[in-house]
PDB file with one MODEL, atoms N, CA, C and O in Angstrom:
MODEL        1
ATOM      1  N   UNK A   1       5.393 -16.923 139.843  1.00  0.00           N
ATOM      2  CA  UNK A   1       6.229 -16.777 138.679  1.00  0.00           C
ATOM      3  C   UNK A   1       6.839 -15.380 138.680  1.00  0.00           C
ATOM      4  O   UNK A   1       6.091 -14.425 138.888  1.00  0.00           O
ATOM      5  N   UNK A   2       8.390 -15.147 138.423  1.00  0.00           N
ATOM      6  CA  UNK A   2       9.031 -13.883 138.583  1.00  0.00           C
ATOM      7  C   UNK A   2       8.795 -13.026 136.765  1.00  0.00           C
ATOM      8  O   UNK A   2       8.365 -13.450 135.693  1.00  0.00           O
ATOM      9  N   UNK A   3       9.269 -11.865 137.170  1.00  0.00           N
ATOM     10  CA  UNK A   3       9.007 -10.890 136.047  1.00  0.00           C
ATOM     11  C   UNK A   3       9.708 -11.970 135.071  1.00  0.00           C
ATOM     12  O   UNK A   3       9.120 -12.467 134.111  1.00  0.00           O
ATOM     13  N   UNK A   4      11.059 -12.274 135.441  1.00  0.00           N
ATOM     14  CA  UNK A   4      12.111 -13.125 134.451  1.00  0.00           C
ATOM     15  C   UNK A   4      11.478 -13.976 133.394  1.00  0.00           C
ATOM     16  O   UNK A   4      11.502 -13.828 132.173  1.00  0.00           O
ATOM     17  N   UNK A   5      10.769 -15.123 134.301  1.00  0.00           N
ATOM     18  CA  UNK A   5      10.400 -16.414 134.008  1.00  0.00           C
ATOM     19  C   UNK A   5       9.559 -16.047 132.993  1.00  0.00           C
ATOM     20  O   UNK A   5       9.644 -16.627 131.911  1.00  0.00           O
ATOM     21  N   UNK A   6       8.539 -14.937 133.222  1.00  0.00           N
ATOM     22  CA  UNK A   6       7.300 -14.302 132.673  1.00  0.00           C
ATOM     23  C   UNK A   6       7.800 -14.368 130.829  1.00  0.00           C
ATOM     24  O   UNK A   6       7.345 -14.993 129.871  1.00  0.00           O
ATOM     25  N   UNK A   7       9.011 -13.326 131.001  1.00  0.00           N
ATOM     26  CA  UNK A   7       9.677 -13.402 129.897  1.00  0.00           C
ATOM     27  C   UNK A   7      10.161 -14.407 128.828  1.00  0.00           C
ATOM     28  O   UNK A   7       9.796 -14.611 127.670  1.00  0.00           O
ATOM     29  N   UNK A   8      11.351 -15.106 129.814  1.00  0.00           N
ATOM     30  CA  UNK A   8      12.403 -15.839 129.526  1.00  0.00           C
ATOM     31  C   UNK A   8      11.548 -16.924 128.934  1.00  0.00           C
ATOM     32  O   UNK A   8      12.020 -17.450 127.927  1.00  0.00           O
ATOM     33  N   UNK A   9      10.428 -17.349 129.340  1.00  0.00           N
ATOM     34  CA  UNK A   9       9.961 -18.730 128.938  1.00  0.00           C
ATOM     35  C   UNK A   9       8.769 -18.050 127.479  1.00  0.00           C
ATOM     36  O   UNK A   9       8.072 -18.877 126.891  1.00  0.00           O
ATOM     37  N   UNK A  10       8.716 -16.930 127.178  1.00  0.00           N
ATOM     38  CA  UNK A  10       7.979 -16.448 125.874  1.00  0.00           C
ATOM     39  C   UNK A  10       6.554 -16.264 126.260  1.00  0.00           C
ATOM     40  O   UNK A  10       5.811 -15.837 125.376  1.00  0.00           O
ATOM     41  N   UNK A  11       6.020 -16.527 127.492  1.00  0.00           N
ATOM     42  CA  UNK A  11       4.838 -16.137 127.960  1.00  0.00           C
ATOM     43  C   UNK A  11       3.845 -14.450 127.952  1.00  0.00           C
ATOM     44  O   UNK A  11       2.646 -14.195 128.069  1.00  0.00           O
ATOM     45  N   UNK A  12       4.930 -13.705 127.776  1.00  0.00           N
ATOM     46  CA  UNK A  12       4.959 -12.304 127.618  1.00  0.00           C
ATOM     47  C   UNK A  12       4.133 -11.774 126.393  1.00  0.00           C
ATOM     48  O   UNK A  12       3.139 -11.080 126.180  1.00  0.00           O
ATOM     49  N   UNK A  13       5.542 -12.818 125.373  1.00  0.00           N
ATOM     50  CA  UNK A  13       4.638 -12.387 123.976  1.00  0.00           C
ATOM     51  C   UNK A  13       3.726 -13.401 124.023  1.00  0.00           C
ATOM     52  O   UNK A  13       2.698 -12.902 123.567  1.00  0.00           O
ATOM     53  N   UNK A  14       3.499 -14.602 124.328  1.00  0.00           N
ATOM     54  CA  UNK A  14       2.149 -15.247 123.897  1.00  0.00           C
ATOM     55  C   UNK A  14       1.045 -14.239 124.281  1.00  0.00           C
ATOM     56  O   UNK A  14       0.244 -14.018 123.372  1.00  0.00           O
ATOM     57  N   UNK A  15       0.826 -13.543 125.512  1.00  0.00           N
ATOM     58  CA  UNK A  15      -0.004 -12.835 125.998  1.00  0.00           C
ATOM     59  C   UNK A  15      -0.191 -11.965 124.926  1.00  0.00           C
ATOM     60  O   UNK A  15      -1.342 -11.772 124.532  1.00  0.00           O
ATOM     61  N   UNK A  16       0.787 -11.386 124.367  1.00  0.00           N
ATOM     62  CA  UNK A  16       0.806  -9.859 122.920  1.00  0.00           C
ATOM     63  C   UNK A  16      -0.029 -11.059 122.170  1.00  0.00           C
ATOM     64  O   UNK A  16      -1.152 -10.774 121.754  1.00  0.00           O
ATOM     65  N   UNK A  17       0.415 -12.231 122.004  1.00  0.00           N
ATOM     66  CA  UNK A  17      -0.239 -12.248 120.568  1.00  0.00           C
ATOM     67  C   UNK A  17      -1.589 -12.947 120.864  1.00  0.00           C
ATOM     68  O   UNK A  17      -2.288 -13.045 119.856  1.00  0.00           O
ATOM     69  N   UNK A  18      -2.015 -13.347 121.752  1.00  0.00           N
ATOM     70  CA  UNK A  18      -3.514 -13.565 122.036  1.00  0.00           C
ATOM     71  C   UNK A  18      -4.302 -12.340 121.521  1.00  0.00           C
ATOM     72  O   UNK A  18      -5.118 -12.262 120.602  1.00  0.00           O
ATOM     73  N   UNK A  19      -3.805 -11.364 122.413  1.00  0.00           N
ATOM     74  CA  UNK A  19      -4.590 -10.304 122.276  1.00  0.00           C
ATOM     75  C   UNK A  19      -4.443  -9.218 120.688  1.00  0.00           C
ATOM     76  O   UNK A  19      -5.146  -8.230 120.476  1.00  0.00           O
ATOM     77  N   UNK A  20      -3.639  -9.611 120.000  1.00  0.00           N
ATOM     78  CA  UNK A  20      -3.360  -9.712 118.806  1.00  0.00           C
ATOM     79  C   UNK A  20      -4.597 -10.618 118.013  1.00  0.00           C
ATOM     80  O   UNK A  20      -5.537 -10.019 117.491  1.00  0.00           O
ATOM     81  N   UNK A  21      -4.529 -11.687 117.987  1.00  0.00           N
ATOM     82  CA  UNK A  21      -5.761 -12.452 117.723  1.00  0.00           C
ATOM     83  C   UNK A  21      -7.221 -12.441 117.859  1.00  0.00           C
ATOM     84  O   UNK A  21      -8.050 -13.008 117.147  1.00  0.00           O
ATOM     85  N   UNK A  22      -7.449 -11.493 119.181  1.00  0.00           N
ATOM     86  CA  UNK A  22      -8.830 -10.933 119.617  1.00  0.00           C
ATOM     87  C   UNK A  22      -9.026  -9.925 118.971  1.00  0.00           C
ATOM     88  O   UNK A  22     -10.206  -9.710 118.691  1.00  0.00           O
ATOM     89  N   UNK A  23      -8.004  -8.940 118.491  1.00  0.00           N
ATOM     90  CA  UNK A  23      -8.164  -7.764 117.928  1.00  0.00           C
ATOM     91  C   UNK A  23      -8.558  -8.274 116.784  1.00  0.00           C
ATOM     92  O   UNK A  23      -9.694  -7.917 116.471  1.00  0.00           O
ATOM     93  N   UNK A  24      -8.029  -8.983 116.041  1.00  0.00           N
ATOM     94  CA  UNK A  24      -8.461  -9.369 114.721  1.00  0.00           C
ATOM     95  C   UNK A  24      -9.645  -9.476 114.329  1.00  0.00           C
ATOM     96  O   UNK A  24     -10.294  -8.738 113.587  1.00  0.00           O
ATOM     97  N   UNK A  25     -10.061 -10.896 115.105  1.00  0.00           N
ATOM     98  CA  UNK A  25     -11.355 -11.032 115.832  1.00  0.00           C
ATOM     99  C   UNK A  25     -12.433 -10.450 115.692  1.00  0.00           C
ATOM    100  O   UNK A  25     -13.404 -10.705 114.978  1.00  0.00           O
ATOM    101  N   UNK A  26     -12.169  -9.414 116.616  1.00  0.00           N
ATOM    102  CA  UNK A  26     -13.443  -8.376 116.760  1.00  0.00           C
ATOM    103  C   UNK A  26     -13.464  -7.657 115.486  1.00  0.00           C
ATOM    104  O   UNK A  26     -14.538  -7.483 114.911  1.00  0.00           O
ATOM    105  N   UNK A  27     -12.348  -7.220 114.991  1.00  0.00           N
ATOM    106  CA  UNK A  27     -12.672  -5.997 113.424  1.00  0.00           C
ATOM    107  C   UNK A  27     -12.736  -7.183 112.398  1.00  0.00           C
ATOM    108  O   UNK A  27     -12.777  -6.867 111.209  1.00  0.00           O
ATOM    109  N   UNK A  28     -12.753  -8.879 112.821  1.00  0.00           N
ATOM    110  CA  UNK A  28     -13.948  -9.510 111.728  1.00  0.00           C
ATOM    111  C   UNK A  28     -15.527  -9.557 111.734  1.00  0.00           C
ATOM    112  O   UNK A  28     -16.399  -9.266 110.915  1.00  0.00           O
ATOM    113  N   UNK A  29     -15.509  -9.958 112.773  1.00  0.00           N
ATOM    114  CA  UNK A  29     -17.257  -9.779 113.218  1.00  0.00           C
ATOM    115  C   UNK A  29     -17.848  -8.861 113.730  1.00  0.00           C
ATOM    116  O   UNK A  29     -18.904  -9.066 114.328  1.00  0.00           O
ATOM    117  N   UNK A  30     -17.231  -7.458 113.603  1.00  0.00           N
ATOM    118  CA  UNK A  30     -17.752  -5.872 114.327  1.00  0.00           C
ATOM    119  C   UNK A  30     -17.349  -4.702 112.473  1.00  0.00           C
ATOM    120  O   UNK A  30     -16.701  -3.656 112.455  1.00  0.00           O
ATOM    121  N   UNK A  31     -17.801  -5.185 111.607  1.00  0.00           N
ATOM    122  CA  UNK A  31     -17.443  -4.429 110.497  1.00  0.00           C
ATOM    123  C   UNK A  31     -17.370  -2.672 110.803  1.00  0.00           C
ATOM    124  O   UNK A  31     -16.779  -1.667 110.410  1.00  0.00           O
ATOM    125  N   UNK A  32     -17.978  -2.927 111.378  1.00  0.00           N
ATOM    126  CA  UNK A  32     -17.930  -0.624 111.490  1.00  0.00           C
ATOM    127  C   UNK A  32     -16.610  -0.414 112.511  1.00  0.00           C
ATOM    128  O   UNK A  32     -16.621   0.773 112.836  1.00  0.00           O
ATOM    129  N   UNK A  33     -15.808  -0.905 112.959  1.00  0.00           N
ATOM    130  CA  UNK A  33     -15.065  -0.879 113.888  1.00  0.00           C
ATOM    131  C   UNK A  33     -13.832  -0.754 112.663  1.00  0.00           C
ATOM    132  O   UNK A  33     -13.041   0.188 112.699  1.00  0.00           O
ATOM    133  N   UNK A  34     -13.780  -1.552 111.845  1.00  0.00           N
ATOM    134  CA  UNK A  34     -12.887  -1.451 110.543  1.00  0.00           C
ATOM    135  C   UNK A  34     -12.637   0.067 110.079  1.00  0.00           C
ATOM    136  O   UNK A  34     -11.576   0.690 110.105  1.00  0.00           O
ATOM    137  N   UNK A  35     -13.959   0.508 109.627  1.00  0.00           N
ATOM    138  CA  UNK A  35     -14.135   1.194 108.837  1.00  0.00           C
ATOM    139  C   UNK A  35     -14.135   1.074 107.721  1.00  0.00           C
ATOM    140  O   UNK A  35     -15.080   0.375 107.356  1.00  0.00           O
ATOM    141  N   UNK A  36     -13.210   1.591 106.537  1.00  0.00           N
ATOM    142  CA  UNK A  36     -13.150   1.642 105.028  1.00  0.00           C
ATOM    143  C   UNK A  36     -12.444   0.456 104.913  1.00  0.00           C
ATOM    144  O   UNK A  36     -12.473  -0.063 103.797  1.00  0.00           O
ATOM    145  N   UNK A  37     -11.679  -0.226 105.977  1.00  0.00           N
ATOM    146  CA  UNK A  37     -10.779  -0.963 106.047  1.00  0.00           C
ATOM    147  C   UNK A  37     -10.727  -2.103 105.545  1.00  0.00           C
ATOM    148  O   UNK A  37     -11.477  -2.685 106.328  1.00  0.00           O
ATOM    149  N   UNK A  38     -10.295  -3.127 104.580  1.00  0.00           N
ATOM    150  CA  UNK A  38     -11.131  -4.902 104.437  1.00  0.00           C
ATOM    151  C   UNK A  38     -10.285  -4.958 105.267  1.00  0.00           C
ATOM    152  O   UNK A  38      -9.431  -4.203 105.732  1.00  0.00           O
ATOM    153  N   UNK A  39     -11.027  -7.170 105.579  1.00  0.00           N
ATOM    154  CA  UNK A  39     -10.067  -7.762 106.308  1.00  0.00           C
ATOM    155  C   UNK A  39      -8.576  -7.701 105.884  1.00  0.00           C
ATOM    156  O   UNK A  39      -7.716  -7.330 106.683  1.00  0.00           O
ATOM    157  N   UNK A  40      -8.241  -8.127 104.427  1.00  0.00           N
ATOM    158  CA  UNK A  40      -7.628  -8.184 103.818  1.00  0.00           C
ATOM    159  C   UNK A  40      -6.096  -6.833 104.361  1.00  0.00           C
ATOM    160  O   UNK A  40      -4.912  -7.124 104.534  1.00  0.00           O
ATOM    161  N   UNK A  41      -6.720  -5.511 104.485  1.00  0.00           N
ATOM    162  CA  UNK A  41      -5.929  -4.409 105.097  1.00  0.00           C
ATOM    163  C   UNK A  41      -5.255  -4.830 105.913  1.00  0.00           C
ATOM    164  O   UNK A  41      -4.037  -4.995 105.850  1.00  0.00           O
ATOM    165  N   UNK A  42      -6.334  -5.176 107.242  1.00  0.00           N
ATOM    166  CA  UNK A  42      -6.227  -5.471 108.646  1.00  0.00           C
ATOM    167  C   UNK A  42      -5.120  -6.770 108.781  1.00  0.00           C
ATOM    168  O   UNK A  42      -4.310  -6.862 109.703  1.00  0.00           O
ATOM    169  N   UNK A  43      -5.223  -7.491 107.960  1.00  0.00           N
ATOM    170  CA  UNK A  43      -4.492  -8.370 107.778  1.00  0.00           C
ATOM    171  C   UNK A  43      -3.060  -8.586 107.582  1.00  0.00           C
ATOM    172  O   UNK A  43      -2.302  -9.363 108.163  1.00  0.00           O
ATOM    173  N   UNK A  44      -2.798  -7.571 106.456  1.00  0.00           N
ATOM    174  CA  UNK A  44      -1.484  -7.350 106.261  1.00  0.00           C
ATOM    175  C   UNK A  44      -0.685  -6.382 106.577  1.00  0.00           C
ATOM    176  O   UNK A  44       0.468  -6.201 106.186  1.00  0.00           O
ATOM    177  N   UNK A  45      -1.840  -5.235 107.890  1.00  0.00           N
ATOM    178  CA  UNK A  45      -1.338  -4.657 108.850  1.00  0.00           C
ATOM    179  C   UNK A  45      -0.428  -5.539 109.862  1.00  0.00           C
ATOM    180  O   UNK A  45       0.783  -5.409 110.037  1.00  0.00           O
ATOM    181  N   UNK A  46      -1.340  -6.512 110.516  1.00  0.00           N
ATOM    182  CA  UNK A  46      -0.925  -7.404 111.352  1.00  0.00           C
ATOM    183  C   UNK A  46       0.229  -8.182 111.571  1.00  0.00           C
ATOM    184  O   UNK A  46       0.907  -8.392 112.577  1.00  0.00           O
ATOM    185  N   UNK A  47       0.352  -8.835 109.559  1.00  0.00           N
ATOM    186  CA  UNK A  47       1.016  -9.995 110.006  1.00  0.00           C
ATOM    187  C   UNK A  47       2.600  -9.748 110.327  1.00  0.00           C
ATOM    188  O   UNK A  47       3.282 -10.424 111.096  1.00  0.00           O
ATOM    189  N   UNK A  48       3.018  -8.642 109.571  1.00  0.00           N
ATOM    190  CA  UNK A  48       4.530  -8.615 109.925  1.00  0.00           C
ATOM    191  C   UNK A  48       4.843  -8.317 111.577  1.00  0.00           C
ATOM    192  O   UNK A  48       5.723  -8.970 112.140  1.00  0.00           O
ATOM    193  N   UNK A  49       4.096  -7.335 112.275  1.00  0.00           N
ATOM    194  CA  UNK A  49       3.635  -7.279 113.800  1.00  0.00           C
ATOM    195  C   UNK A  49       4.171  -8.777 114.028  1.00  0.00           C
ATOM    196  O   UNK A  49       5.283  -9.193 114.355  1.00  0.00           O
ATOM    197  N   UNK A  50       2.936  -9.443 113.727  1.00  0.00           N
ATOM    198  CA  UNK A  50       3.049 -11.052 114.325  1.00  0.00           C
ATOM    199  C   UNK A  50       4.337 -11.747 114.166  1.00  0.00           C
ATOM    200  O   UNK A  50       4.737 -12.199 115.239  1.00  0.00           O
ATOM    201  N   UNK A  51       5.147 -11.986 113.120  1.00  0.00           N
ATOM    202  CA  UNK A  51       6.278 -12.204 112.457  1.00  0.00           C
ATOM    203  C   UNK A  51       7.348 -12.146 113.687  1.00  0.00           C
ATOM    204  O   UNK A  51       7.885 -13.039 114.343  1.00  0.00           O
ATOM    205  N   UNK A  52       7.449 -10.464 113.733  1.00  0.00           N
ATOM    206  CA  UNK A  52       8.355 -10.013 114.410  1.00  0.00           C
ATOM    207  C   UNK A  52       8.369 -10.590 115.855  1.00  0.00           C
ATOM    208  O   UNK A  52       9.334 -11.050 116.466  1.00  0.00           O
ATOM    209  N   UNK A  53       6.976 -10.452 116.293  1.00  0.00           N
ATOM    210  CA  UNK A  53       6.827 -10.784 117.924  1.00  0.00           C
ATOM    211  C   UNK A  53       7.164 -12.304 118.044  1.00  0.00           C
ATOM    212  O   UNK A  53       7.354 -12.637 119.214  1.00  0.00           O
ATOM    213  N   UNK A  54       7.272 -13.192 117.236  1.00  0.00           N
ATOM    214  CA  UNK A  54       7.412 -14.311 117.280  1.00  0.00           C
ATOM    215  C   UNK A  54       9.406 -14.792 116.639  1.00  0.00           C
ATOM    216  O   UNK A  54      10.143 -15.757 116.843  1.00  0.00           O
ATOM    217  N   UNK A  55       9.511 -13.767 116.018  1.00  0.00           N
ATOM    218  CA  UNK A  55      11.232 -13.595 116.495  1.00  0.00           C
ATOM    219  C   UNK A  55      12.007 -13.014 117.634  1.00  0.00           C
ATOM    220  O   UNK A  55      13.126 -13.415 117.951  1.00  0.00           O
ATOM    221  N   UNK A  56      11.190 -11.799 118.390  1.00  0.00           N
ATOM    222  CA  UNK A  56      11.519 -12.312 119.426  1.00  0.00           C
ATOM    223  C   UNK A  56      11.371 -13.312 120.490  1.00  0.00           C
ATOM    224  O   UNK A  56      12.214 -13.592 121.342  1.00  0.00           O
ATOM    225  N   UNK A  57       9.735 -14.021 120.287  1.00  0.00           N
ATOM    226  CA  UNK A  57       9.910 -15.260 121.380  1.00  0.00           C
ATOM    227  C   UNK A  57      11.219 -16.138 121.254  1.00  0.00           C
ATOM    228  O   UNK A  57      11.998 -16.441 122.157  1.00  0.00           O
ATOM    229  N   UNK A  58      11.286 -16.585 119.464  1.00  0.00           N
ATOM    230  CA  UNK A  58      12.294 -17.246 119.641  1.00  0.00           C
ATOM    231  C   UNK A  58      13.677 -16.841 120.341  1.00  0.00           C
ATOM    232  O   UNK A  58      14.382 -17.667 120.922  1.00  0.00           O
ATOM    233  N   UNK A  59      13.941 -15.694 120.242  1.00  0.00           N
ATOM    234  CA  UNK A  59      14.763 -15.433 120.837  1.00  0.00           C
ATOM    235  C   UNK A  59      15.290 -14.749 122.260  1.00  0.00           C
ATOM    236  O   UNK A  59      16.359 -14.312 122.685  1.00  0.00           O
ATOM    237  N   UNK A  60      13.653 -14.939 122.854  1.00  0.00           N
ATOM    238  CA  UNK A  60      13.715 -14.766 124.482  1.00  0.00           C
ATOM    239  C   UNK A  60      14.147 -16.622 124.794  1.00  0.00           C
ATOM    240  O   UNK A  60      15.189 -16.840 125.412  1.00  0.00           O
ATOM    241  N   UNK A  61      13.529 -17.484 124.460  1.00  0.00           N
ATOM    242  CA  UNK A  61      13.425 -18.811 124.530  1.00  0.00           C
ATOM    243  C   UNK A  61      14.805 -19.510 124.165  1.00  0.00           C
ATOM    244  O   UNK A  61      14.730 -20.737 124.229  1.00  0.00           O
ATOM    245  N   UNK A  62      16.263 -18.926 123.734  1.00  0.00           N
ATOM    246  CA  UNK A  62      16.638 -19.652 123.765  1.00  0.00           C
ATOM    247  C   UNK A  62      16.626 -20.371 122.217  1.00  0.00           C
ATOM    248  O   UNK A  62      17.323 -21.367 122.409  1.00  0.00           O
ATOM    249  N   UNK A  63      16.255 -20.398 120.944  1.00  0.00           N
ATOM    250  CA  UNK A  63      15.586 -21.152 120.183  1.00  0.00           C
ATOM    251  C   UNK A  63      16.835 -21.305 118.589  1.00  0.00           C
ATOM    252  O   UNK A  63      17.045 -20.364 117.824  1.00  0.00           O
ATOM    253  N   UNK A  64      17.198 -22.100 118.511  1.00  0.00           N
ATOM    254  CA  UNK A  64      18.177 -22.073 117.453  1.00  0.00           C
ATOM    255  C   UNK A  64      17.832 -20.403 116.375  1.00  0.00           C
ATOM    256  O   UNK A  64      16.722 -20.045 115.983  1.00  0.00           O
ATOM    257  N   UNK A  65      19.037 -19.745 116.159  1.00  0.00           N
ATOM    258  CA  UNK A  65      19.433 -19.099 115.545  1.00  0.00           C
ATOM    259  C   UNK A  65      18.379 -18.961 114.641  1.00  0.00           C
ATOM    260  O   UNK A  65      17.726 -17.917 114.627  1.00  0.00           O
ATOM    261  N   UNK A  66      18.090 -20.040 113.756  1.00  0.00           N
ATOM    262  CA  UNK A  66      17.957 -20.163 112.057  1.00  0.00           C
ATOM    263  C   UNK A  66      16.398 -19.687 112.322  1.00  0.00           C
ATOM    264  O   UNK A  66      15.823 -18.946 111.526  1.00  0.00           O
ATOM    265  N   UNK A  67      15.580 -20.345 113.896  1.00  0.00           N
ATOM    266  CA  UNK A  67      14.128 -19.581 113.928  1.00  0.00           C
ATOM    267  C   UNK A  67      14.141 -18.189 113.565  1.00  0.00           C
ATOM    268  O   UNK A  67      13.446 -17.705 112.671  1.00  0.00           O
ATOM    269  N   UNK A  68      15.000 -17.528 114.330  1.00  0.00           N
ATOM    270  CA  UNK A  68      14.864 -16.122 114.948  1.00  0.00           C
ATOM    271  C   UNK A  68      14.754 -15.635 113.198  1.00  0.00           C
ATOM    272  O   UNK A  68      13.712 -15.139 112.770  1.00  0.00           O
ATOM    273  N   UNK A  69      15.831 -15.833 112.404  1.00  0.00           N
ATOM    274  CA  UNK A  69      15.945 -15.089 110.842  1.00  0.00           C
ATOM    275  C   UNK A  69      15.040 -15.674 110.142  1.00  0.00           C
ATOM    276  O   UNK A  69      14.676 -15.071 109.133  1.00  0.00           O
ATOM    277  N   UNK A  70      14.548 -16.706 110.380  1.00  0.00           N
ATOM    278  CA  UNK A  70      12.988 -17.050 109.511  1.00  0.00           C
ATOM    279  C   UNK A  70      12.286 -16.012 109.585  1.00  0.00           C
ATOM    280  O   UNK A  70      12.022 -15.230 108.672  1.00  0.00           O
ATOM    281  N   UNK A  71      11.843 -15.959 111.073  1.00  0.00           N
ATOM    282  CA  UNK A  71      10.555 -15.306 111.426  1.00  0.00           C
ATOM    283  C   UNK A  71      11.423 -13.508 111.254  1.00  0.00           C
ATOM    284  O   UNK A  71      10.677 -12.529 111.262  1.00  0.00           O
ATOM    285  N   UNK A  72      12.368 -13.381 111.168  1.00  0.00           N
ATOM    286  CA  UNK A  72      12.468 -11.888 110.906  1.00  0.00           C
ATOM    287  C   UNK A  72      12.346 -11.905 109.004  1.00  0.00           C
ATOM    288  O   UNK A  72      11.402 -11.300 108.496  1.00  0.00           O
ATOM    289  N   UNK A  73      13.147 -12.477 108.296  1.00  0.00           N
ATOM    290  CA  UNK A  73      12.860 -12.642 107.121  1.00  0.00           C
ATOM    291  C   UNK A  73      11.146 -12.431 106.392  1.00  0.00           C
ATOM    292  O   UNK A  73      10.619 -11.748 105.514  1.00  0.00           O
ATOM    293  N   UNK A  74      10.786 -13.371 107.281  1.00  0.00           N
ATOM    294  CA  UNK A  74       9.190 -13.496 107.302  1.00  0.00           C
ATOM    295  C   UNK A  74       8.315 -12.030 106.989  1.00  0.00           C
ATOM    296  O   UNK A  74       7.613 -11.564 106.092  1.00  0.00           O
ATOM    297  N   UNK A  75       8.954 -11.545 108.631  1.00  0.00           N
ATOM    298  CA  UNK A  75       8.114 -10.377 108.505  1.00  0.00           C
ATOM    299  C   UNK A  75       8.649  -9.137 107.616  1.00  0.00           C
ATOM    300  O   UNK A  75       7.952  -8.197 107.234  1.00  0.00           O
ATOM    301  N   UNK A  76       9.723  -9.284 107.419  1.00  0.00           N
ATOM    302  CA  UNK A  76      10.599  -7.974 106.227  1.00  0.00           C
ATOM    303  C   UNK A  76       9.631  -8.479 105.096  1.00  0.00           C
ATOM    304  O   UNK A  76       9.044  -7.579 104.496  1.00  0.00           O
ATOM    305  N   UNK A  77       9.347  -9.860 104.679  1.00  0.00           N
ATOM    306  CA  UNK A  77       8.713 -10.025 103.405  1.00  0.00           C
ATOM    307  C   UNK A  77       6.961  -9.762 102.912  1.00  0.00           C
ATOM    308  O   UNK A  77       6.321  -9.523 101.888  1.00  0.00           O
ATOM    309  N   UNK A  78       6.671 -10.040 104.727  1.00  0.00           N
ATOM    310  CA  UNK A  78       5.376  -9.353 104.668  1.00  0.00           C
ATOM    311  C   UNK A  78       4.805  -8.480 104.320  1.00  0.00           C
ATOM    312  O   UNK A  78       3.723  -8.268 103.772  1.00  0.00           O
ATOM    313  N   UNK A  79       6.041  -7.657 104.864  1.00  0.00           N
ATOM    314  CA  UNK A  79       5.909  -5.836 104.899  1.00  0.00           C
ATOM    315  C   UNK A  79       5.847  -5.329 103.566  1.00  0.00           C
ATOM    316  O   UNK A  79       4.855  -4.746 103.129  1.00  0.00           O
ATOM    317  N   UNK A  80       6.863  -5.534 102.930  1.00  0.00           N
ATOM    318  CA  UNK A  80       7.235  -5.921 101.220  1.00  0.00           C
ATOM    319  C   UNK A  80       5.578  -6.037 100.795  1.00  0.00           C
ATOM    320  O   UNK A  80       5.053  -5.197 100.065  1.00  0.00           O
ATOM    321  N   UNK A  81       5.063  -6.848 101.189  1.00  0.00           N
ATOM    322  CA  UNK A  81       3.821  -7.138 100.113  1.00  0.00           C
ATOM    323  C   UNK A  81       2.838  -6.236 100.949  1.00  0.00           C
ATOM    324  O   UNK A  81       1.808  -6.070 100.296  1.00  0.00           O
ATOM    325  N   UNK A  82       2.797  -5.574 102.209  1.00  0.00           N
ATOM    326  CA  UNK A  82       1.753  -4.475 102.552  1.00  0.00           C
ATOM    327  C   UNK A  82       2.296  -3.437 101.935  1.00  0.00           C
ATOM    328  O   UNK A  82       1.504  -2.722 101.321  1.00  0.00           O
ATOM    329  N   UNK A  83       3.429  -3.141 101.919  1.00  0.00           N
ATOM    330  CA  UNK A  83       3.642  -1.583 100.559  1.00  0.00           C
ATOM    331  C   UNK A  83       3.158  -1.467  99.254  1.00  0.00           C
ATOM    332  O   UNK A  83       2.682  -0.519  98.630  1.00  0.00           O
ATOM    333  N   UNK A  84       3.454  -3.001  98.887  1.00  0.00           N
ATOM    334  CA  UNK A  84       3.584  -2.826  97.326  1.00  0.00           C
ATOM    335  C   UNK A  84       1.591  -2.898  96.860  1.00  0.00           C
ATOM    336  O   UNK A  84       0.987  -2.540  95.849  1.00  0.00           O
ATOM    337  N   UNK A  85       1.188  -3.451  97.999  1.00  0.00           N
ATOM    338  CA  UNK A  85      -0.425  -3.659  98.110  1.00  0.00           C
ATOM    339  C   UNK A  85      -1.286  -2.205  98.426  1.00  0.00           C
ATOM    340  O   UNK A  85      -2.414  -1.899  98.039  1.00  0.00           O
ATOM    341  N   UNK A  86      -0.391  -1.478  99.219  1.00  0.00           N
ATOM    342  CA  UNK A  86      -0.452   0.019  99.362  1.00  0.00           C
ATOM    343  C   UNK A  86      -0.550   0.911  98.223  1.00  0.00           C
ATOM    344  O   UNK A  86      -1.337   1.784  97.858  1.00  0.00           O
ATOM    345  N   UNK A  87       0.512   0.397  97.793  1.00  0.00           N
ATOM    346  CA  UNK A  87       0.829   1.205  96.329  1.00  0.00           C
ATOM    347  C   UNK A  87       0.128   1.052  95.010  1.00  0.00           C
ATOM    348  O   UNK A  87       0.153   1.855  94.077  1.00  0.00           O
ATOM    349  N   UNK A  88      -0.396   0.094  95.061  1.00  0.00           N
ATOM    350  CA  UNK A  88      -1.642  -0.367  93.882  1.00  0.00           C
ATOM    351  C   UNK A  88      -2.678   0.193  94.106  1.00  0.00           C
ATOM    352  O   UNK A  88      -3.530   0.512  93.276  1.00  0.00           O
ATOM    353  N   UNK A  89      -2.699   0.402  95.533  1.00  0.00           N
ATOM    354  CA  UNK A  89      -3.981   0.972  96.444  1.00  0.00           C
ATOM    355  C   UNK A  89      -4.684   2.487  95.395  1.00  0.00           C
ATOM    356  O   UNK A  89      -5.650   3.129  95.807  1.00  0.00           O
TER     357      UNK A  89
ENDMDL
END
């Protein structure tokens, strides 16, 4: 398989977001690794990350338009609720 294909077919980011998922993972069932942190933090650290990486698959892949601004929408709105969750903080 060429660097291209690696890409072009979204295999790249699946790899990011596995290991995205392990990270999670571990700072659920390794609490001192967190720190002060809840899941809850860790969480809405993550998800716009995830959001994003999954607007670009769609749009390494080829993938109608309307995916790509979901999943960016998505994660702008995520983010939105890790500030405003910040800010109550």
């Amino acid at each position: 398989m060429s660097v291209e294909v690696f890409f072009s077919s979204g295999l790249a980011i699946d790899l990011v977001l596995i290991f995205v998922a392990l990270e999670v993972l571990v700072l659920a069932f390794i609490p001192r690794l967190r720190g002060s942190m809840t899941l809850l933090d860790v969480t809405s650290l993550v998800v716009p990350g995830v959001f994003l990486m999954l607007a670009i698959r769609s749009a390494l892949t080829s993938a109608p338009y309307t995916m790509t601004a979901v999943f960016m929408t998505a994660a702008f709105a995520s983010h939105l609720w890790d500030v405003a969750r910040r800010r109550r903080a």
